[in-house]
N, C-alpha and C positions, 0 to 999 in steps of 0.2 A: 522292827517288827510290824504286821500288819494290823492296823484298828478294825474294833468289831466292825465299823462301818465299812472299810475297804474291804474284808471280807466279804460280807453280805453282795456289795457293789459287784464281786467277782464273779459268785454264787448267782446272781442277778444275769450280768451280763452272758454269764456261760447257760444260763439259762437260754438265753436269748437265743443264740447261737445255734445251741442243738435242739431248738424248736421247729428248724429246717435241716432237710438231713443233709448229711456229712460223704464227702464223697473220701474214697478210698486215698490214704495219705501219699504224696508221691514221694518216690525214693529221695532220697540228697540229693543234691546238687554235684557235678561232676568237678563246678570249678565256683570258686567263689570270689569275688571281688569285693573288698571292703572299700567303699568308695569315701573315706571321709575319717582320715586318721591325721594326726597334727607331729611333726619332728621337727624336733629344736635341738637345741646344743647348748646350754647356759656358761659351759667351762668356759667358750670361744674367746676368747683376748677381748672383743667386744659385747661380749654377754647378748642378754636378746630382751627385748620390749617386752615381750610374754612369754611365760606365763611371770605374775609376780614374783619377787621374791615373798622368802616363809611363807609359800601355799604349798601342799604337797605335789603340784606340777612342777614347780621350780625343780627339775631336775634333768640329767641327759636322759632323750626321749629319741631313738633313732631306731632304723626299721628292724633290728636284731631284738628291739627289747618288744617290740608289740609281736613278731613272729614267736615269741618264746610264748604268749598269752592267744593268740590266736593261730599259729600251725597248728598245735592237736586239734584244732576242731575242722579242719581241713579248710581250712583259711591260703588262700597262694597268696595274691597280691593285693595295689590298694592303688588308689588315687588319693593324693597328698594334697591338704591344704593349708595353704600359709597363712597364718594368724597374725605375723608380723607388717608394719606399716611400714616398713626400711624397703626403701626399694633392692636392694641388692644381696634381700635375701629371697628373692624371687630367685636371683641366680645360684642362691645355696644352693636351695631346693633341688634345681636341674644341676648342679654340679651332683649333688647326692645322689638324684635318680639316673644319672649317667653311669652312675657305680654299681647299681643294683636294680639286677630285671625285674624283681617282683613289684616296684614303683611304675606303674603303668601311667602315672599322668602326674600333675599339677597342676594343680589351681591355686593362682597367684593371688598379689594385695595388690591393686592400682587405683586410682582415683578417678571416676570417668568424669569427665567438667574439665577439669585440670589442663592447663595449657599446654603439657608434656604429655598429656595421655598415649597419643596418635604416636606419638615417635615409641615409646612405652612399648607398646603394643607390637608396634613394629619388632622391636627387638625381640620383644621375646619370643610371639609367634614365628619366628623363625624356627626356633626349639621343638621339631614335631612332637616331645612332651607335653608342652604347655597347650594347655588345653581351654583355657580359659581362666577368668577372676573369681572373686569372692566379694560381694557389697555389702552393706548395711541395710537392710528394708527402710530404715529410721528416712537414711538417706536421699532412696531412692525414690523414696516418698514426696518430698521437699529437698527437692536439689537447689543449690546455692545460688548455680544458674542454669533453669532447666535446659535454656539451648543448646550449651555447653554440654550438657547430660547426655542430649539425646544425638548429640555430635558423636559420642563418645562410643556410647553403645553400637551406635550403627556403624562408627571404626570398627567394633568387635565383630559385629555379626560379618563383616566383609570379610572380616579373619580367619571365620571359620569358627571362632570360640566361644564358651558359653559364657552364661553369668550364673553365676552359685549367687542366692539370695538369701541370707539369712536375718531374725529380727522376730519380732513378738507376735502375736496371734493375729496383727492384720498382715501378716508377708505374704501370705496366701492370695490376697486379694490386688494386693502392690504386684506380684506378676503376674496376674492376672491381665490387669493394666497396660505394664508394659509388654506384653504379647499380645496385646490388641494393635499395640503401637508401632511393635517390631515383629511380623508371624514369620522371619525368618531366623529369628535370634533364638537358638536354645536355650531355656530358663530354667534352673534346677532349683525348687524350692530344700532349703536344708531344715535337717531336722524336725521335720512331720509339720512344718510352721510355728513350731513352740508353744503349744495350744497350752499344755502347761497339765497338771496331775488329772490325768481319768476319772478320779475317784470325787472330782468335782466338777458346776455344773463349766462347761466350756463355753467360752466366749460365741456369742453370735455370732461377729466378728469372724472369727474362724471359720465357722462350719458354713457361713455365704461363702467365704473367701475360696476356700476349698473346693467347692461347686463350681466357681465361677473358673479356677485353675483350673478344673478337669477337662474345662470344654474345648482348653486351646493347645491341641495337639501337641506342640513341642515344648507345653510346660511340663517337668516330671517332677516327683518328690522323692527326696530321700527319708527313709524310715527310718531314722537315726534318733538322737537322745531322747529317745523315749522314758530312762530310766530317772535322766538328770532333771525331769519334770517333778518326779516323786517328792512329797512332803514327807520324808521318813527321815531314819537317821543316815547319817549318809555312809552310802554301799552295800544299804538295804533296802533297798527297792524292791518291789514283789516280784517273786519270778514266776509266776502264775500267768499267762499269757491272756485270760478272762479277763484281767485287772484293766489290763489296755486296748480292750475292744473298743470302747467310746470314739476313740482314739485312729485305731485299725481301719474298722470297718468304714467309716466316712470316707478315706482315703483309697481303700482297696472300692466303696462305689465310685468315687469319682474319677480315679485313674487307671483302674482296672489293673490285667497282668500284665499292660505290655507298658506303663508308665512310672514304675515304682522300683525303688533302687536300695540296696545292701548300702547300708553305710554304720558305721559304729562310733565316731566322736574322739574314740580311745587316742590320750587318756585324760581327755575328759570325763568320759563316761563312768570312772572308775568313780564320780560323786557320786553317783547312785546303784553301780552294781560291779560286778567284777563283770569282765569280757566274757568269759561264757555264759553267764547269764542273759548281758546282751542280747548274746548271738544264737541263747535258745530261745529269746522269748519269741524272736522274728523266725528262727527253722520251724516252730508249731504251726504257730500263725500259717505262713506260707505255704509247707508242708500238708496241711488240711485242706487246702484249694483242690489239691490233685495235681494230675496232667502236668504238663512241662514248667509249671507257676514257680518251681522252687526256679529252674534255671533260666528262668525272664527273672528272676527275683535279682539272684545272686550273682548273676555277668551279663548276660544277656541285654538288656536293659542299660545297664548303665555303656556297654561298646555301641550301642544305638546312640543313648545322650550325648558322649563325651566323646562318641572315635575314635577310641583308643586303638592302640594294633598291638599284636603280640611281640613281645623281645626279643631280638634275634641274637 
């Protein structure tokens, strides 16, 4: 349930909002790509590193069970990311999405530094699925050995592939960095940089960070677990689209329509709200831009990021 204060915050912010006018809503989106969903298998003879056992993930999570929660809302496909540190289910992954068109990509687990990387890489980029990795900001912050690191990355960028960056209120600022370093490397920050609940005050940290992200053309953000920020009880996150303006609008000034990406978490995301909830609070949001914003939102934008191509 929402506290008077989250309220009021809402109330504030929507304030905020339609103190400049509103341009006429644009229709849906014609296609929509959820750029940021996780599939596991725990039955597998060898089980799997994540999610824990006794959390409510710990269970089989494959693309028919997230189609059942996101097709009615006209959800097609997704780009897949691997949460797993096993190298060899980087090749689940692509064996999976070899099986099913609506998996438009993968983003793998690898280690950049790592004396295997380069060969890594090699391999999988073969797989015109793979699309690139998924890091640690923590990481990429303080690498083990930065020359090794930045050996790494620019294996990737020669690849063609990106880096999904995910980690705590400075990741924003961490690729930032590294796209000063590499302005050929596509850098996707995950989930809005983890700025962490609206309804309180957000990190400086962040809102530099995110400034400084916006300026470097091939960093983009995905607008993803916004809900899994909430201090409520869990799966009750506000569905009031006001609530995460704090939030939104930072991101939508720094990256405008053509930088900003569909993604859901799911089912992660299911700590702070159900899938449609999600997925309404981002069609408002967006939808209120106008003009073609829903479909740079929801495909557009991320077949720019990633490169993905359609299934044939």
């Amino acid at each position: 349930m929402m506290t008077r204060r989250s309220l009021l915050h809402g109330a504030a912010a929507l304030g905020a909002t339609l103190a400049t006018p509103l341009l006429p809503a644009a229709p849906p989106a014609r296609r929509i790509v959820d750029c940021h969903t996780h599939f596991y298998d725990p039955t597998r003879p060898q089980g799997v590193p994540w999610p824990g056992k006794n959390t409510p993930l710990h269970r089989r999570v494959l693309p028919d069970d997230w189609m059942a929660v996101a097709g009615p809302l006209g959800v097609t496909e997704t780009i897949v990311v691997e949460a797993s540190a096993w190298l060899e289910d980087n090749q689940w992954l692509l064996d999976l999405a070899d099986q099913d068109r609506r998996l438009l990509g993968i983003i793998g687990h690898l280690e950049p530094g790592t004396p295997e990387f380069a060969a890594h890489v090699k391999r999988f980029a073969a797989h015109p699925l793979y699309r690139g990795i998924r890091v640690s900001s923590k990481e990429a912050a303080a690498p083990a050995d930065p020359a090794a690191y930045e050996a790494g990355l620019k294996a990737l960028a020669e690849a063609n592939l990106v880096l999904d960056i995910n980690g705590g209120p400075a990741t924003p600022g961490i690729a930032a960095r590294w796209a000063e370093r590499f302005p050929d490397l596509t850098i996707i920050i995950n989930h809005c940089g983890n700025p962490g609940d609206p309804a309180k005050p957000l990190a400086e940290e962040w809102k530099a960070g995110v400034k400084a992200a916006g300026k470097c053309p091939r960093v983009f953000c995905k607008v993803s677990a916004l809900v899994e920020g909430v201090k409520a009880t869990p799966g009750n996150a506000p569905a009031d689209p006001a609530y995460y303006l704090p939030i939104l609008d930072p991101l939508w000034e720094a990256f405008g329509p053509e930088r900003l990406i569909y993604g859901s978490n799911w089912p992660v995301s299911d700590r702070g709200a159900p899938y449609a909830t999600v997925f309404k609070i981002v069609e408002a949001y967006f939808g209120g831009k106008g003009g073609e914003v829903p479909e740079r939102y929801f495909w557009k934008n991320s077949r720019t990021a990633y490169g993905w191509k359609d299934r044939v």
